[in-house]
N, C-alpha and C positions, 0 to 999 in steps of 0.2 A: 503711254504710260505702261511701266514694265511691271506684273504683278509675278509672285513666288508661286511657282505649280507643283501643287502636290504629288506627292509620289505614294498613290494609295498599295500597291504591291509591298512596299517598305514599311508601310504604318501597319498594314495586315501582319506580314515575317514580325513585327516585334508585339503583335498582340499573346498576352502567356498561353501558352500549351497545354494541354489536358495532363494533369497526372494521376487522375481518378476518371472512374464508368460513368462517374454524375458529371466530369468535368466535360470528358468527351459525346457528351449528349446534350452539352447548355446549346448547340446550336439548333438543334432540331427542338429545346424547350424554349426558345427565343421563336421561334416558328407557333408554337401552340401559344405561346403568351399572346403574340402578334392577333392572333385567329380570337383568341378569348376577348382581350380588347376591344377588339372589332367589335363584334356580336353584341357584346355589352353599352360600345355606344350606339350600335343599331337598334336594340329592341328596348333598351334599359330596362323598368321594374319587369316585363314581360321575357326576360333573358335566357330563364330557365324554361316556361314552355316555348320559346318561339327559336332562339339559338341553337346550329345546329354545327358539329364540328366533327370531322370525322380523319384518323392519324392512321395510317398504314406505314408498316415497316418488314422490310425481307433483311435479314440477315443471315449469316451459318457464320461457322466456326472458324472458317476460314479468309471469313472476309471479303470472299469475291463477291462482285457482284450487287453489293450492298447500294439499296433507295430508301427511300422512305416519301410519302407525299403528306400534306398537311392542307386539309379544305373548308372554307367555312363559309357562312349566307351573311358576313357581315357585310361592311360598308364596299368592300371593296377599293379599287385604287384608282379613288376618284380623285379632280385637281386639288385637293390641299392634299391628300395623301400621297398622292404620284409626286410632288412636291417636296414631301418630305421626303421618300423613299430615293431620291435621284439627289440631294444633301445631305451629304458625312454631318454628324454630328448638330443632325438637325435638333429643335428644343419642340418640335410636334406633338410629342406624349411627354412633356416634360412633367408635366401635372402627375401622372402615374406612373413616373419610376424609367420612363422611356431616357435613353442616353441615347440613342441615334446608331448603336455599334451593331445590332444585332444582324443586321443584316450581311455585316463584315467578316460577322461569325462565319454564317453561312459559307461567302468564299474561301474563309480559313478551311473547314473542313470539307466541305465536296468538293469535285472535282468539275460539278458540272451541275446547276442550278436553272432550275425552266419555271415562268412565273403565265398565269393565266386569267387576267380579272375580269369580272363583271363589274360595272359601274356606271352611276348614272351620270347622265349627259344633261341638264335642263332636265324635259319630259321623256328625254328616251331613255334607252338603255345599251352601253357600248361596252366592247370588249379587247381591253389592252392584251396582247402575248408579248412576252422578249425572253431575251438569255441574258443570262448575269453572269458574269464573268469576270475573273480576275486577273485585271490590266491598268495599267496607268493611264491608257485612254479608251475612251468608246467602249465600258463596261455592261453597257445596255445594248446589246446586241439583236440584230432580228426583231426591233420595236416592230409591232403592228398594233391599227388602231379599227375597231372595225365597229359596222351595227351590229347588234346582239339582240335584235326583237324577239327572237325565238324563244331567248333565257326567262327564266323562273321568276328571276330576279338576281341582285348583287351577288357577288361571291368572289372568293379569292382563292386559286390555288397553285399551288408550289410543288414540285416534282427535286427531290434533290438525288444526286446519284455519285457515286465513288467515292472513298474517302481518302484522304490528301495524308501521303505519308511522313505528316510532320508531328507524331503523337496522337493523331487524333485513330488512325491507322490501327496502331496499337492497341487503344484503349474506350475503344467501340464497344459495347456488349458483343459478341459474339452469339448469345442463348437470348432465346425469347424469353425466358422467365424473368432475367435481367433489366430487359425493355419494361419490363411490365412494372417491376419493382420499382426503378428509381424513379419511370415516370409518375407512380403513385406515389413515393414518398415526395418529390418534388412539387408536384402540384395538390399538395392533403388539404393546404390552409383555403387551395381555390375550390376543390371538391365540396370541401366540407363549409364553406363559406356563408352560402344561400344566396347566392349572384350566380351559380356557376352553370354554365349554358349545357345541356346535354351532348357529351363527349364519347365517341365510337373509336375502339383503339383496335385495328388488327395487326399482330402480330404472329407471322407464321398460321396455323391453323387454327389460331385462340382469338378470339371477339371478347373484349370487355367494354361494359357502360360507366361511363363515370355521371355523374355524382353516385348512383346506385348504385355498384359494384360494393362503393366505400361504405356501406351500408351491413354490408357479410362480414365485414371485419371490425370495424366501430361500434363494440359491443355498449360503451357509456361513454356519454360526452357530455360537460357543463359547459355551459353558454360562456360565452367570454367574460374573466373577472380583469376592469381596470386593474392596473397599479400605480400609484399614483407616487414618484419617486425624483427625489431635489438633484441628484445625479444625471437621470437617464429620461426627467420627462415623465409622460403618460406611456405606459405599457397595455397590452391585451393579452392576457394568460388564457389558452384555451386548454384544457384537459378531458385526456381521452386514452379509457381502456382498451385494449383492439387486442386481434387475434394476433396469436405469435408470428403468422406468416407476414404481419407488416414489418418484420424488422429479418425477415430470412435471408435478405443477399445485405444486410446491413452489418457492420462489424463492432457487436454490439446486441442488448435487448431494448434499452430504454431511452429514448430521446428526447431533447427540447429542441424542437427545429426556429432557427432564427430565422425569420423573415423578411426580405425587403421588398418594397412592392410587387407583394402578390409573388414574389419568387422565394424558394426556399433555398438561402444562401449557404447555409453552416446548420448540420448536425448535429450538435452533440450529446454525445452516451452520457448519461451519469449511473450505470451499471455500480461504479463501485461507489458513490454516495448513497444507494439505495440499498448494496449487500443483498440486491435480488436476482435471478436468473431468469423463472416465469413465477408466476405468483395465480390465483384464480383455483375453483374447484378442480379444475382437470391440468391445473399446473401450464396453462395452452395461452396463458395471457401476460399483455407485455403493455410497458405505459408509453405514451406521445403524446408530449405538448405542443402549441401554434406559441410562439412569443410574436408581436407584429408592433410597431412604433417608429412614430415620428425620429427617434433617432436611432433606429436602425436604417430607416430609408434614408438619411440624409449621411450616412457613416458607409454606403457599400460603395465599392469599387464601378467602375464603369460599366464592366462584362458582369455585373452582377453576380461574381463567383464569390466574392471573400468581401470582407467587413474591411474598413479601410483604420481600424484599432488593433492592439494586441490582440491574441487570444484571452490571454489573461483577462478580459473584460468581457468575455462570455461566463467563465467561471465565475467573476465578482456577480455579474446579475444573476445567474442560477441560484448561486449560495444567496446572495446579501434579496434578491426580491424574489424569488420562485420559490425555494425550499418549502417555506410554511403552506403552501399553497398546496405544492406535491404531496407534503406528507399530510396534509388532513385529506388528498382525494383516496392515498393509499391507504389510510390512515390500517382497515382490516390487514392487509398484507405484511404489511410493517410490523403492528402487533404480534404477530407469530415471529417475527426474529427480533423482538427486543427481549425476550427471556433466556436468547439464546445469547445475544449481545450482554446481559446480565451476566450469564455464567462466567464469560470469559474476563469481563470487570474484574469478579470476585475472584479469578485465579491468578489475574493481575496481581490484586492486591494485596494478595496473600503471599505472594510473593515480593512484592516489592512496597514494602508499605508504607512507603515515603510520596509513593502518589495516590494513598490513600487520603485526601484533604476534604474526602467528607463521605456522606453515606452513599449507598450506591445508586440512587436516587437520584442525586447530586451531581454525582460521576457521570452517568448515563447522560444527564442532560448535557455536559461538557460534548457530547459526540455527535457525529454523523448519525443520522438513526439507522442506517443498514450499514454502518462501520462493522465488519467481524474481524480485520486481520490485525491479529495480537501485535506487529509490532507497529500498526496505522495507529492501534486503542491504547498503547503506552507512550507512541509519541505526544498524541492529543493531551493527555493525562499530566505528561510532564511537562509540556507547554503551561499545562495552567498551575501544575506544581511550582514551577520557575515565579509566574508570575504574583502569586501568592506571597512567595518568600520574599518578595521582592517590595510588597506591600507590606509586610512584616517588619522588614527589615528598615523599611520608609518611620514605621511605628513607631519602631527600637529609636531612632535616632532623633525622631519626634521626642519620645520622653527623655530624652536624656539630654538633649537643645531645655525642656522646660525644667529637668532638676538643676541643669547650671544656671538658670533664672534665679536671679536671688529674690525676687519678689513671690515668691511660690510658697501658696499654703499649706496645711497639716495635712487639710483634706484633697491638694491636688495631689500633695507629695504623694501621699499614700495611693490616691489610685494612678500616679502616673508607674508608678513602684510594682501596680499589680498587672496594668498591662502590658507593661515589659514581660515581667518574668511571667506570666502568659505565654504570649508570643515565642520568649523562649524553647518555655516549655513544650509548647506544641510543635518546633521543629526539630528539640531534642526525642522526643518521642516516635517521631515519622522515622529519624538515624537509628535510634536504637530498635528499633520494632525490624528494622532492614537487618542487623546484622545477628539478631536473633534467628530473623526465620531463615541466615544463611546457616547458623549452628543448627536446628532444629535439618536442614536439609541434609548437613554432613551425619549428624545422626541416623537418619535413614538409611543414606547411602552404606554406611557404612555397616550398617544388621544387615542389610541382603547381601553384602559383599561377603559378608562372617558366613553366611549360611551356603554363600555357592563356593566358596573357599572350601569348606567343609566336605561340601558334598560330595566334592569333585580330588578322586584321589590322583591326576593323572596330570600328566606336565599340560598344563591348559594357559588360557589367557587369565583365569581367575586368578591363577598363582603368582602374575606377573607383579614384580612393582610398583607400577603405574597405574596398576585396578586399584587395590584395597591402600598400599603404601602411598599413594601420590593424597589422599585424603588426611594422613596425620601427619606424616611427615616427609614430603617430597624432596628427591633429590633429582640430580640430571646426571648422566654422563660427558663431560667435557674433553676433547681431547686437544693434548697439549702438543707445543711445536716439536719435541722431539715425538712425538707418535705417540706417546704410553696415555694412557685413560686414568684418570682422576673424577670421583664424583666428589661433584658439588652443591651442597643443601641451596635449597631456594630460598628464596626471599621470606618466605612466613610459613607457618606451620601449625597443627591444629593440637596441639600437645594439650592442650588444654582440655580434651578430653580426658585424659592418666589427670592432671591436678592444674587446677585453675593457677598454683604459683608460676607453672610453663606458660603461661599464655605470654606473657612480654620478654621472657627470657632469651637468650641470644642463644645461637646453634651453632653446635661443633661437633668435631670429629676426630680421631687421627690421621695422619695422611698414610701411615703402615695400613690402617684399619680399610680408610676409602679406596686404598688402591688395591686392595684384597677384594673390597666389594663390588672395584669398578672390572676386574678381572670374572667374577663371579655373573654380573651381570651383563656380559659382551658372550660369555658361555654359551656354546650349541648344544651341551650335552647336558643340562640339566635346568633344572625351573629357576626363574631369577627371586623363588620363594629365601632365598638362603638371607635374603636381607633382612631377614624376619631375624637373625642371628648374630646381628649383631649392634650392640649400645649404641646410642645415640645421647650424646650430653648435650645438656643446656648449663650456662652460669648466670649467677648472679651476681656482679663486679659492686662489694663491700665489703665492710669487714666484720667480724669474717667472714670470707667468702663462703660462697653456697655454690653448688653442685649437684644439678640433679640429670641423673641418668636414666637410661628408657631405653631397654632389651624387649624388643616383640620377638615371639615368639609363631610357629606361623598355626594359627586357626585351626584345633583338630589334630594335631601334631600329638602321637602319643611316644613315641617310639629315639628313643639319644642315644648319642656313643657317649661311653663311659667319661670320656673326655668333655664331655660337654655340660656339665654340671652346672645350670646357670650362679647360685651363689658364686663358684670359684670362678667360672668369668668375669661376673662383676668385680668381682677383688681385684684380680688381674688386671682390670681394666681403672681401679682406684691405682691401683701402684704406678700403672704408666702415666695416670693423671701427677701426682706425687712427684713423679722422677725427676719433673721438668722437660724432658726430651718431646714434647708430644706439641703440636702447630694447631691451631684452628681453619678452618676453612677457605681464612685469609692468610694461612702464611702466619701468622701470629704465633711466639712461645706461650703458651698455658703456663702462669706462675703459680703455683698456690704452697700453703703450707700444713703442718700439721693443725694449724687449726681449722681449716678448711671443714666443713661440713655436708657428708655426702648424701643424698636423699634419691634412692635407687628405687628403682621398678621396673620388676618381670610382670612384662604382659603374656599371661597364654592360657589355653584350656587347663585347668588343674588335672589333670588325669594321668594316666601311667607314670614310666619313671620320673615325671615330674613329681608328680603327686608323695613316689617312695623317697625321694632327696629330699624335698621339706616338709614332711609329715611331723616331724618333729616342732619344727616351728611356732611361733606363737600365732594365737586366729587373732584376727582382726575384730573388731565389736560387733560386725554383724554377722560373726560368723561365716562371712563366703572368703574372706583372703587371708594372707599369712603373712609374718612379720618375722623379720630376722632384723637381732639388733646384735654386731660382733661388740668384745669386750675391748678386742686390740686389731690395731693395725690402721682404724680410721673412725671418726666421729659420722653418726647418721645410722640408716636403717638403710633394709633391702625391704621391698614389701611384691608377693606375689598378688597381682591383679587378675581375675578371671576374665575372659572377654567379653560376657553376657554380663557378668557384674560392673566390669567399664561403662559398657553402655545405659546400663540402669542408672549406675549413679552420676553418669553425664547429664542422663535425662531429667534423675530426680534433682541435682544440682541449679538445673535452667529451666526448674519446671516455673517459680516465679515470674521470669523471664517470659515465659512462652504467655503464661497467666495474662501477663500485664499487656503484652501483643496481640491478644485473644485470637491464638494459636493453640492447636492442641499439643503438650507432648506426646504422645502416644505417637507409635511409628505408625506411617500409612503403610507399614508392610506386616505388621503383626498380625496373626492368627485370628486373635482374638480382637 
C-alpha cells in the first residue's frame, strides 16, 4: 500500500515570517514555554521552589554569530515525549495550548539546532543527544542514546545557532535590552501567575531572575477579576501599575495583552482611550493588563502569533468588557484629565451648540474618559447629536401618526401637541444658538481686524481684502477666457452687520466698477485697501423697489482728494444705478425707476475731511452718525456709520440673541 509522504521543508517555507522583534523571537519563546511546561508537570504545586530554567542569549548588532541555549530540570524527553517531539502536529500538549509546530519554529529560524536530554528509563536515568535538522528525511540526525547515572537528574537542553535569512535574519533583536523586553513583556501573565518556576535570563553581560525581577517594576496588581460575558465566555482581567520601563522598547505606554495559553499573542495600546502618556507621582508609571480565556485559547492561530478573528474584536472586548474595569483601577489618574476634558467640551460647545444636547456632565459621560482631541470630542458628540435628532424626530411622527387618529382625546390632543413643539423647539434652538455664536465670532474678528487696520499705517497684509473685507463682504478675483480680471461677490455676505434689512438681500455691483477693482486689487504698487472705496449694493426685488448701498471706507483713513467726496460718490453711483446701463454680478440689466428707493451708507472713522464734508448734516438719535436726506434727484437717505459704532450696534442689536445662547456679547478682545 502506497501512502502520501510529507514534504516537511515545504510545510516549514510556507509557515508566516516574522514581521515584528516579538515575531522573530516566537521560536526561541516556544523553547521557554517547552521548558515551563515541562517543570510544571514535573514538580506541579512545588514548581516555583523546585523548577529551575535558565535562557542565555549572545547577540550584536550585526547579527553574526548569533545562539541562544534554553535548559531546564523538567521531565525531559522521555518515551511519550520523545513520541511526540519526533510527530508533526502531535495532540501531546493539546490540553495546554500545545499545536505540535513549535519545534518547526525552531528549524524555520536557526540554522543549526543541537538537543540534549536527561530522562528516565524504568529506574534509571538515560541521556538522549541529536541534531535537528531541516530535511525531508532523517531530521533526527546523530541520535544517541546513552546511561546518564552520573546526572542530577531529568533535564532538557537545546543549543540553537545562526539565524536563517528568511526574515527572521532581519528582525532578531540585535541589542540585549530588546531580549530582555519582549521576553518580559511576553512571558508577564507566566511571571506573574503563581505557577511560574524560577527563570535565569543572560543576556550579554546582564543576568535577570524572573518571577522576581517582575517585582522592581510591578508597582500594584489586583488579583484577577472574572468577567462573565454572553459573547466571549468567562474572561480574567488582571490589572497592573508598573514602571515606565515596561513598556520602553514597546510602541506605545499602555497595554492589554491578550493571552492564549500561557502565550502573550496580541498587544494592544489603548494610549489614546486613556489620553495618558505616564501618569503616578513622578509621572514614571504606565498601565498593563493580563486578558486570559477559554475563548481566546480556542480563536489563536497555530504558531501562536495572531488570534484567528478580526482585530476589530480585540477593540469590541477592551471597550464593550475591560473599560469599566480600567477606569476604576485608574480611576486617581484619569481624574486629573477629566477637568481638562471638561474644558475642551465647554469650547466645543460654545462653539458649536448644536451638540450641546445636554449638560456638560452629560456630554462627558458620552466620552472616552482620556478622549482630549477636539475633533475625536466633536465627532463623539455628534454621533450622539445625530442620534437624538433621530429620536426626535421618531417623536414628531409619533404625534402626528396620533393627531390623524380620529379617536384622539382633548387631553391626548393637547399633550401630544406639546411634545411635538417640544422637540421642535429644542432642535430649533441647538440651529439658532449655532448661527449666532457664528455672528457673535465675525464680531470679534472683526474689532481686532479695525484695531490692527488702524494701527498699522504701511502696505501690510492687514490692509489686504481678504483680512477685514472677506468678513463683510467677500469677493474673488476671477479671470475670464480672454485674460482680463472681473471680481466676483461670493455666495453670502455679512451685511448684516450696516443693517439687518442686508442680511437676505442679493449683491451686486457694476462691471465698470468690478473691473476697476479687479485692476486695483491684481496691483504691486499699492495696498488692495482701495476696496474700502468703493459701493457695494444690495436690492430688494418689489415694488417699489429698494436699494441699499454700502461704501467702506478703510479704518483710520483721515486724509481724501478733493474728488472723493463720499455723498457725491454715492449719487454718482444712484445715477448709474437710474441710467439702466449697469449688469449685476450675473450679467443681469439693473431695472429700476424713479420710484426706486435708495438706502445708502458710508462706513468709516468720522474724522478729518470726512468729518468737514458732513459736518453739516443731520445726527442720528444717538448722536454718533449722520444723515443726509437730498431733496432731488433720488428718494432715501445716505447715512454715515462710524466703525466702532457699527460694531456696537451689531452687538447691541444680537445682544438678545447671544442672551438666549447664553453667550456673552462682549468681545473676547476688549480692553475691558
Amino acid at each position: 500500500m502506497t501512502s502520501l509522504r510529507p514534504n516537511l521543508v515545504k510545510r516549514i517555507d510556507r509557515l508566516p515570517k516574522p514581521t515584528s522583534v516579538a515575531a522573530a523571537m516566537q521560536p526561541l519563546f516556544e523553547a521557554i514555554s517547552n521548558a515551563i511546561h515541562s517543570v510544571q508537570s514535573k514538580f506541579g504545586e512545588a514548581v516555583m521552589t523546585e523548577g529551575r530554567i535558565f535562557v542565555t542569549v549572545h547577540t550584536n548588532r550585526k547579527k553574526e554569530g548569533v545562539w541562544a541555549t534554553v535548559e531546564d530540570n523538567g521531565l525531559g524527553l522521555d518515551d511519550r515525549n520523545w513520541d511526540g517531539f519526533t510527530t508533526t502536529d502531535t495532540d501531546n500538549k493539546l490540553s495546554i495550548g500545545g499545536k505540535g509546530v513549535g519545534r518547526l519554529l525552531w528549524l524555520d529560524c536557526f540554522q543549526r539546532v543541537e538537543v540534549r536530554s536527561v530522562f528516565k528509563d524504568g529506574d534509571t536515568l538515560a541521556c538522549r543527544s541529536f541534531e535537528f535538522k531541516l530535511a525531508n528525511d532523517d531530521q533526527i540526525a546523530n541520535h544517541v542514546v546513552s546511561e546518564a547515572s552520573d546526572a542530577a537528574g531529568t533535564s532538557f537542553h537545546v543549543r540553537f545557532e545562526g539565524l536563517r535569512d528568511n526574515g527572521y535574519f532581519a528582525r532578531f533583536p540585535g541589542r540585549d535590552s530588546f531580549v530582555f523586553q519582549h521576553l518580559t513583556s511576553h512571558f508577564l501573565p507566566t511571571f506573574i501567575g503563581g505557577k511560574c518556576p524560577a527563570v535565569t535570563v543572560y543576556v550579554g553581560d546582564e543576568t535577570r531572575h524572573y518571577p522576581g525581577d517582575i517585582d522592581k517594576i510591578v508597582h500594584r496588581k489586583e488579583p484577577g477579576i472574572e468577567l462573565v460575558t454572553e459573547e466571549y465566555g468567562t474572561l480574567l482581567l488582571t490589572l497592573m501599575e508598573c514602571d515606565k520601563v515596561a513598556s520602553a522598547d514597546l510602541k506605545g505606554s499602555h497595554f492589554v495583552h491578550f493571552i492564549a495559553h500561557d502565550r502573550t499573542v496580541c498587544s494592544q495600546s489603548i494610549d489614546g482611550k486613556l489620553g495618558l502618556k505616564y501618569f503616578g507621582t513622578g509621572e514614571d508609571r504606565v498601565f498593563h493588563a493580563i486578558l486570559t480565556g477559554e475563548f481566546l485559547d480556542q480563536n489563536v492561530n497555530q504558531e501562536r502569533t495572531a488570534f484567528m478573528f478580526e482585530d476589530v474584536i480585540l477593540d469590541r472586548i477592551i471597550n464593550d468588557v475591560c473599560t469599566g474595569q480600567i477606569e476604576r483601577f485608574l480611576a486617581e489618574p484619569l481624574a486629573k484629565l477629566s477637568d481638562e476634558q471638561r474644558d475642551i467640551i465647554q469650547e466645543i460647545t460654545e462653539s458649536y451648540p448644536s451638540v450641546a444636547f445636554g449638560s456638560t456632565d452629560e456630554l462627558q459621560a458620552k466620552l472616552p474618559s482620556g478622549e482630549l482631541n477636539n475633533d475625536a470630542i466633536y465627532g463623539h458628540l455628534s454621533r450622539e447629536r445625530f442620534r437624538r435628532d433621530q429620536r426626535q424626530a421618531e417623536k414628531i411622527r409619533s404625534v402626528l401618526t396620533r393627531l390623524k387618529d380620529g379617536a384622539v382625546t382633548l387631553d391626548s390632543f393637547t399633550t401630544a401637541v406639546s411634545e411635538a413643539g417640544k422637540a421642535i423647539e429644542e432642535a430649533e434652538q441647538r440651529s439658532l444658538a449655532e448661527y449666532i455664536v457664528r455672528r457673535k465670532v465675525v464680531l470679534d474678528f472683526i474689532e481686532i481686524l479695525l484695531a490692527k487696520v488702524r494701527d498699522d499705517t504701511r502696505d501690510s497684509s492687514y490692509q489686504r481684502e481678504d483680512v477685514l473685507h472677506s468678513f463683510i463682504c467677500p469677493l474673488r478675483v476671477n479671470t475670464l477666457a480672454d485674460g482680463t480680471k472681473k471680481v466676483a461677490s461670493a455666495s453670502s455676505h455679512d451685511l448684516w452687520i450696516v443693517d439687518e434689512r442686508l442680511t437676505f438681500a442679493q449683491y451686486f455691483s457694476s462691471d465698470v466698477e468690478f473691473s476697476t477693482l479687479s485692476a486695483a486689487a491684481e496691483s504691486s504698487d499699492r495696498p488692495d485697501v482701495l476696496i474700502f472705496d468703493y459701493v457695494h449694493g444690495l436690492r430688494q426685488v418689489e415694488e417699489p423697489s429698494k436699494v441699499l448701498l454700502v461704501e467702506f471706507k478703510r479704518p483710520g483713513r483721515t486724509s481724501y482728494a478733493d474728488d472723493e467726496n463720499p455723498q457725491l460718490q454715492v449719487e454718482r453711483y444712484v445715477r448709474q444705478l437710474q441710467s439702466g446701463t449697469m449688469t449685476d454680478v450675473k450679467g443681469r440689466p439693473i431695472k429700476l425707476d424713479d420710484r426706486t428707493v435708495f438706502h445708502c451708507f458710508i462706513v468709516a472713522d468720522i474724522v478729518g475731511k470726512l468729518d468737514d464734508w458732513t459736518y453739516s448734516w443731520q445726527r442720528t438719535a444717538d448722536g454718533r452718525g449722520r444723515v443726509y436726506q437730498p431733496r432731488d434727484g433720488f428718494r432715501g437717505s445716505i447715512e454715515l456709520v462710524g466703525w466702532d459704532a457699527l460694531l456696537g450696534d451689531a452687538r447691541d442689536r444680537n445682544q438678545a440673541f447671544f442672551d438666549r445662547a447664553g453667550i456673552s456679547g462682549k468681545s473676547y478682545f476688549s480692553a475691558d
